[in-house]
C-alpha positions as CSV (number, residue, x, y, z in Angstrom):
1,X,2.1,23.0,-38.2
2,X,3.4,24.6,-41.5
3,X,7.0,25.3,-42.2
4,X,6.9,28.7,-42.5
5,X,5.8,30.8,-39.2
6,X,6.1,34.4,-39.8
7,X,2.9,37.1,-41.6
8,X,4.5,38.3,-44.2
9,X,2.7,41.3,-46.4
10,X,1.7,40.9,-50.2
11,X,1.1,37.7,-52.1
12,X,5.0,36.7,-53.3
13,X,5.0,33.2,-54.3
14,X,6.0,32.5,-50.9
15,X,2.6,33.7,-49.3
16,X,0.6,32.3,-52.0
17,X,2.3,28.8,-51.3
18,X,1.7,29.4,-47.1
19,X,-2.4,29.9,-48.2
20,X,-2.5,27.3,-50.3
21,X,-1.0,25.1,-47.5
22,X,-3.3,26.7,-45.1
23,X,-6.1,26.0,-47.3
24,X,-5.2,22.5,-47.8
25,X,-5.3,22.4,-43.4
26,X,-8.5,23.3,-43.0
27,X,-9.7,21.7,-46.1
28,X,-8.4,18.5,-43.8
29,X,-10.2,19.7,-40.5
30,X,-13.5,19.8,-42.2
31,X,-13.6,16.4,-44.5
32,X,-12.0,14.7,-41.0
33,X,-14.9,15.9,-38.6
34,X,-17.9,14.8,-41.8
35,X,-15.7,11.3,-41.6
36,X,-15.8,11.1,-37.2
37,X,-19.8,11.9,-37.9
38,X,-20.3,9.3,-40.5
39,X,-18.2,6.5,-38.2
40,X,-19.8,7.6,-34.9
41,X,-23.7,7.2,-36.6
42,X,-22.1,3.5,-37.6
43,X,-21.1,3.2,-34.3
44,X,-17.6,2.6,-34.9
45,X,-16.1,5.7,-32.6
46,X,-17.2,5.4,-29.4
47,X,-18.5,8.1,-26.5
48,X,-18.7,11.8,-27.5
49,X,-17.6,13.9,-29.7
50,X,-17.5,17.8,-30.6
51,X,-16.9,18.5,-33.7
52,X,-15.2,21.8,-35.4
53,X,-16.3,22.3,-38.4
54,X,-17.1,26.1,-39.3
55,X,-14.0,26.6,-37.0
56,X,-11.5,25.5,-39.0
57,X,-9.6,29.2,-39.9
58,X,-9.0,29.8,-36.0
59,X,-6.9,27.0,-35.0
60,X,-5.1,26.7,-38.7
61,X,-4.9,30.7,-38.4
62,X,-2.9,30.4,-34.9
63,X,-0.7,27.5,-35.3
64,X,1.0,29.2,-38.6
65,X,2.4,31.5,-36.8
66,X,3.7,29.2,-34.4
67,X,6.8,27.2,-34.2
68,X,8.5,24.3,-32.3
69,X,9.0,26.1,-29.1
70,X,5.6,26.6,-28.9
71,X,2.9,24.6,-26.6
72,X,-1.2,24.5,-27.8
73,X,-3.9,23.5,-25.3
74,X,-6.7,22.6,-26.9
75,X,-10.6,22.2,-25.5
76,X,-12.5,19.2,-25.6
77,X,-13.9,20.2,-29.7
78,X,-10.0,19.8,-30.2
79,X,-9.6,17.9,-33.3
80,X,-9.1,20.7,-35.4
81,X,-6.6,22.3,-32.8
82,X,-4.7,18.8,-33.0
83,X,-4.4,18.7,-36.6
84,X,-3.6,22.4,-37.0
85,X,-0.7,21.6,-35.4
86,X,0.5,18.9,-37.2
87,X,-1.3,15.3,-35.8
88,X,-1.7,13.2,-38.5
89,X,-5.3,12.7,-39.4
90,X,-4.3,8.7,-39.7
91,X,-3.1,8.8,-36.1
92,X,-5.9,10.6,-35.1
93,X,-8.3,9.0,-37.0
94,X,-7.3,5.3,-35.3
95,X,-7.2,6.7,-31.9
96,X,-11.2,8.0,-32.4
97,X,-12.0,4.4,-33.5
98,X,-9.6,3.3,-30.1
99,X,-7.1,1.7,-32.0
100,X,-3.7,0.8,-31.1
101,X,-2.2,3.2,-33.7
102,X,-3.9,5.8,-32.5
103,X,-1.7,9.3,-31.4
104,X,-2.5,7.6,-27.7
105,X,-2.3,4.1,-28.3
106,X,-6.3,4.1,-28.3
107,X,-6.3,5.3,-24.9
108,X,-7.7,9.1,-24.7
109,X,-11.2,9.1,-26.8
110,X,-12.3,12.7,-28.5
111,X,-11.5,14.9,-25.3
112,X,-8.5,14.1,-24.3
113,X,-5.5,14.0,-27.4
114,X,-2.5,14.7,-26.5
115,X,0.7,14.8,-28.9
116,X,3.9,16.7,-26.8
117,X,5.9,15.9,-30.2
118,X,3.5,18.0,-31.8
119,X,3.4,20.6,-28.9
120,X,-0.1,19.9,-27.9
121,X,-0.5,19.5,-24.3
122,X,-3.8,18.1,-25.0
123,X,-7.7,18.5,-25.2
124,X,-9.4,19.6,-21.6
125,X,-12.8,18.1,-21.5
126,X,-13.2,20.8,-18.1
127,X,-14.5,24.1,-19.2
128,X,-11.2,26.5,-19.4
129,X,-9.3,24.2,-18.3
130,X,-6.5,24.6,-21.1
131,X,-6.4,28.3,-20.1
132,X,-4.6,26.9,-16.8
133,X,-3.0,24.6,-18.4
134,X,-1.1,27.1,-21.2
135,X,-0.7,29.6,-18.2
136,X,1.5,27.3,-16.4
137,X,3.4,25.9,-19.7
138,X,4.1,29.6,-20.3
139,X,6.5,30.0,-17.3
140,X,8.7,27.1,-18.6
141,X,8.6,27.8,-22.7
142,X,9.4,31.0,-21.6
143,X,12.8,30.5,-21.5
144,X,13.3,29.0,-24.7
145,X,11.6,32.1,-25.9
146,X,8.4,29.9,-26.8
147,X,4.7,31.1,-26.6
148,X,1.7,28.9,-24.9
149,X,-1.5,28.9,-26.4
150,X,-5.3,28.5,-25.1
151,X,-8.2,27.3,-27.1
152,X,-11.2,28.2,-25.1
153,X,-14.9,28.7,-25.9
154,X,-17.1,32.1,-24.9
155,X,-18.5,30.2,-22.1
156,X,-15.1,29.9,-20.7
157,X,-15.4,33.4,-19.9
158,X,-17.7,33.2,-16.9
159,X,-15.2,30.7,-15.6
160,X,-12.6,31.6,-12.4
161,X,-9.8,30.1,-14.9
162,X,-10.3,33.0,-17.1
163,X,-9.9,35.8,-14.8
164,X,-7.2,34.0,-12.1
165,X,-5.4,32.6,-14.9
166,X,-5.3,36.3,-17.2
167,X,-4.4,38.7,-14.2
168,X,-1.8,35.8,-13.0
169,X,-0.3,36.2,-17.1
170,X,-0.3,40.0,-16.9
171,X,1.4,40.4,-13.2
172,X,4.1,38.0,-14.5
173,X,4.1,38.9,-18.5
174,X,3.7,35.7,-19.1
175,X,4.1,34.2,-23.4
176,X,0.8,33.3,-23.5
177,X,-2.1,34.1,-26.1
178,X,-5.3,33.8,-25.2
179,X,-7.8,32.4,-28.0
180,X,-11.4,32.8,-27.5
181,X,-13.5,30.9,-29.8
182,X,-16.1,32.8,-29.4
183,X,-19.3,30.8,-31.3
184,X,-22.2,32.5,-29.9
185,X,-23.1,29.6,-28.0
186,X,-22.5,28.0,-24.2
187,X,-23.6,24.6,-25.7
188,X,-27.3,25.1,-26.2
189,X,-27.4,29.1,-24.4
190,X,-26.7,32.3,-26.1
191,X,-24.2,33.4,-24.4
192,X,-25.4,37.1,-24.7
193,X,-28.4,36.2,-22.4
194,X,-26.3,35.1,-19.8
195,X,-23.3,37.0,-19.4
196,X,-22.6,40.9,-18.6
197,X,-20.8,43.2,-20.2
198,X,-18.5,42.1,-23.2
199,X,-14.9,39.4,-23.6
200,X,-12.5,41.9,-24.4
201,X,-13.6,44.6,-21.7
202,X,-13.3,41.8,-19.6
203,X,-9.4,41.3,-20.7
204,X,-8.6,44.6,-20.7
205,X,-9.7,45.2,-17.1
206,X,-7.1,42.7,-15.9
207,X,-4.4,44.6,-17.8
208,X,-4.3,42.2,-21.1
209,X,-4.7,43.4,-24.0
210,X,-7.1,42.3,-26.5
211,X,-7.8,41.9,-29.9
212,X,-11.5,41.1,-32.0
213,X,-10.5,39.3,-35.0
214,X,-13.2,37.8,-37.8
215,X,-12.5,34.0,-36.9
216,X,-13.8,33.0,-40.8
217,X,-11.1,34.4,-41.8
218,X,-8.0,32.5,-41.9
219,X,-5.5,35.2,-43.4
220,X,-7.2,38.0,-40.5
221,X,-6.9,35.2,-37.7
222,X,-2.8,34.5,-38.9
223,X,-2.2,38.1,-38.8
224,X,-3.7,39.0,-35.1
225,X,-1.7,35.7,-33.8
226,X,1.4,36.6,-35.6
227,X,1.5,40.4,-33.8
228,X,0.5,38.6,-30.2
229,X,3.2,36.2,-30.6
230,X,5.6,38.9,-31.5
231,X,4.7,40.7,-28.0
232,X,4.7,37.8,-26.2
233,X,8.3,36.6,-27.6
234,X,9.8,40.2,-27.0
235,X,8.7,39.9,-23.2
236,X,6.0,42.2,-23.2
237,X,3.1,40.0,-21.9
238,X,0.2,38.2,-22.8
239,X,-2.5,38.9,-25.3
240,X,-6.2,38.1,-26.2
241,X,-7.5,37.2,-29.2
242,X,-11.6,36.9,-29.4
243,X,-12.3,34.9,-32.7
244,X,-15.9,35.7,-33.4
245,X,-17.0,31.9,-35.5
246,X,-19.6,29.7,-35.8
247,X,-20.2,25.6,-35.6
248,X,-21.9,24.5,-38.3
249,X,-22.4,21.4,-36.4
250,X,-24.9,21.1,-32.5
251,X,-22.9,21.0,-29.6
252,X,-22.2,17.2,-29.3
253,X,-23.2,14.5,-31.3
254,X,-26.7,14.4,-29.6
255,X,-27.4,17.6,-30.0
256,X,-29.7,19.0,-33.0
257,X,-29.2,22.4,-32.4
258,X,-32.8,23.5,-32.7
259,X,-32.6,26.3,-30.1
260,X,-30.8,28.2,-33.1
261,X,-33.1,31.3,-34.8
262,X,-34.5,30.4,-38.5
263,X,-31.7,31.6,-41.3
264,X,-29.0,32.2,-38.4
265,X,-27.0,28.6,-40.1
266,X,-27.4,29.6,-43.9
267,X,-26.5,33.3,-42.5
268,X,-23.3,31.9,-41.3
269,X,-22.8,28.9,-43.6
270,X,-22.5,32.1,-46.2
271,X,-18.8,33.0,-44.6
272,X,-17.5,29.2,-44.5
273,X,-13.9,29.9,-44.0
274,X,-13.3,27.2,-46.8
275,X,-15.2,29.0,-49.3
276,X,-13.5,32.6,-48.6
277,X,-10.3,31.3,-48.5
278,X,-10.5,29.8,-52.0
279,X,-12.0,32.8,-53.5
280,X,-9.6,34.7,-52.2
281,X,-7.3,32.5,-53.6
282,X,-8.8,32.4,-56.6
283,X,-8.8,36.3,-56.9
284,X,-5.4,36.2,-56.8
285,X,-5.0,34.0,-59.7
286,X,-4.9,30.4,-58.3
287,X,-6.3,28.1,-60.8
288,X,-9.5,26.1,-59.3
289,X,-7.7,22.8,-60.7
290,X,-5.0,23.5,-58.4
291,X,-7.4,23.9,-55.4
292,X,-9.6,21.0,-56.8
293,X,-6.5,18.7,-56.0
294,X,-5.9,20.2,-52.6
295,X,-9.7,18.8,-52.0
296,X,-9.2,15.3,-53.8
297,X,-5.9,14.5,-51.8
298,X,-7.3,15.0,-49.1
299,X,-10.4,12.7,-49.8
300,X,-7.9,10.1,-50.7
301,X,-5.5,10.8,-47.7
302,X,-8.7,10.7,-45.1
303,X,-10.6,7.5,-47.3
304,X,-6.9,5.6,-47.0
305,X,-6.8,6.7,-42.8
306,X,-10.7,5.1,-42.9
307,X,-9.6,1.6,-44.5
308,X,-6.2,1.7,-42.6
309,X,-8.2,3.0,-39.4
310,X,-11.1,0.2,-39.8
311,X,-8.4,-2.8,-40.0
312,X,-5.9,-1.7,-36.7
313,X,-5.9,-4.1,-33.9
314,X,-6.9,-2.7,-30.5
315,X,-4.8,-1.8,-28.3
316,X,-3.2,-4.5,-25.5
317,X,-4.8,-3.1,-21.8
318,X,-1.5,-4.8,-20.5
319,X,1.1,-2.4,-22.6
320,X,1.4,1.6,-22.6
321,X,1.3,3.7,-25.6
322,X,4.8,4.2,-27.6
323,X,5.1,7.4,-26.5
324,X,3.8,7.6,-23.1
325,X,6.1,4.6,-22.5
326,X,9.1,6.8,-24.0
327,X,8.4,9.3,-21.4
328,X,7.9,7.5,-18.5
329,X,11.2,5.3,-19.2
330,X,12.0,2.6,-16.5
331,X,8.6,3.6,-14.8
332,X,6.9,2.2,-17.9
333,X,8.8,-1.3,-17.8
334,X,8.2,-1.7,-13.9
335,X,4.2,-0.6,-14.7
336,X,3.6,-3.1,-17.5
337,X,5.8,-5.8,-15.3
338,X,2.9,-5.0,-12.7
339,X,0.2,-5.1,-15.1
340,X,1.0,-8.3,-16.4
């Protein structure tokens, strides 16, 4: 998460600092996922994994205008919601390759990260699930005026979650936004040819009101989350936000993504969020050098988590994880006594 939270108008030094940082986030996102592909084909990370890359400007986009009160629940192509709000890409790194290190002690593989020091409930491998899941955590933030948040794909849409879990929010004006990632695709299904009618319509029919926002667009995303967030803290309910994105990756690691139309890719691959953000950066007088060594500390920070990540010992099957063994307190001792 970045240290400041709220949209602020015009490009003061201020702003231009915020976009750089921003910048540097998703910059981060998208080297990390091209480092999880390269170790997976080397079989060093182990099961599946979903990467986010071409998503990168919704999840940095919503997390800036969060702040610690606030409570993210990711999806199970949640790496980039992790980082975005503030996982190291070391920690996470280790716990892909199931490293003791890792955010969860090696423990939770791709789908399941969770950081509550970095106000991420975690990454639901069940379709919608983190829908329910922010639902809930928005009747007890709520009182510390804190906002929950829901990462959720298109094909979430079809799924009881979203429609219990939206009209429960709007009868009790619940703090919590809604994000829906919407990338065209229910894994390998165009999601046009098999759903009715349209996200937001859907939304709005349960009495929450919805925004479209372009999801390549990390300034357009941190806007739209900044005015939800502002409802939601002043009581007044929850919102909807429909990114409209793109993977540039298949669905999973086995999938080649051939079902996609001829051009659609390069089509999209034109609006990479990376690219527009630095020429928009670039129009407003940000010197390439300086964005060139956004890039090249992050290839240095990601090729020190590889080396560091690569040499971690693996984690002790008879011993919790630091911070699950911080929450669980005496539980923890008499569980590892047991275990042993």
């Amino acid at each position: 998460m970045t240290a400041t939270r709220t949209a602020n108008a015009g490009w003061r030094q201020e702003e231009r600092e915020l976009f750089l940082g921003l910048y540097g986030e998703m910059t981060r996102i998208r080297r990390f996922e091209e480092l999880i592909q390269s170790l997976f084909l080397k079989g060093e990370v182990y099961g599946t994994t979903h990467l986010y890359s071409g998503q990168e400007a919704v999840a940095v986009g919503v997390s800036s205008a969060l702040d610690e009160r606030d409570r993210v629940a990711g999806t199970y192509r949640g790496h980039g919601h992790a980082l975005a709000q503030g996982v190291g890409a070391s920690e996470l790194l280790d716990e892909m390759l199931g490293r003791a290190t890792g955010i969860n002690g090696g423990r939770s593989g791709s789908m399941n990260v969770t950081s509550m020091r970095h106000g991420y409930m975690g990454s639901y491998g069940i379709v919608g699930g983190s829908i329910a899941a922010a639902t809930g955590a928005a009747m007890a933030v709520r009182r510390q005026g804190g906002v929950a948040v829901a990462y959720f794909g298109d094909g979430a849409t079809n799924q009881g979650y979203f429609f219990e879990c939206l009209n429960f929010a709007h009868v009790f004006r619940l703090p919590v936004l809604f994000v829906c990632e919407n990338n065209l695709y229910m894994e390998y299904t165009l999601t046009e040819a098999v759903s009715g009618g349209d996200i937001l319509s859907r939304s709005v029919s349960l009495g929450v009101p919805a925004e479209q926002v372009d999801g390549m667009e990390v300034w357009s995303v941190r806007e739209a989350a900044g005015r939800a967030v502002e409802r939601a803290r002043a009581g007044e309910g929850p919102t909807l936000l429909e990114a409209q994105t793109y993977r540039f990756v298949g669905h999973s690691r086995s999938d080649p993504a051939r079902y996609r139309p001829a051009g659609e890719l390069e089509r999209w691959r034109e609006r990479d969020p990376l690219v527009l953000t630095r020429a928009r950066l670039e129009r407003e007088g940000v010197e390439p050098a300086a964005l060139d060594a956004i890039e090249s500390a992050v290839a240095d920070e990601l090729e020190a988590a590889r080396e560091r990540g690569l040499a971690a010992p693996w984690p002790d099957p008879a011993t919790l994880p630091p911070e699950f063994a911080e929450q669980l307190g005496d539980r923890a001792s008499a569980s590892t006594g047991a275990a042993r």
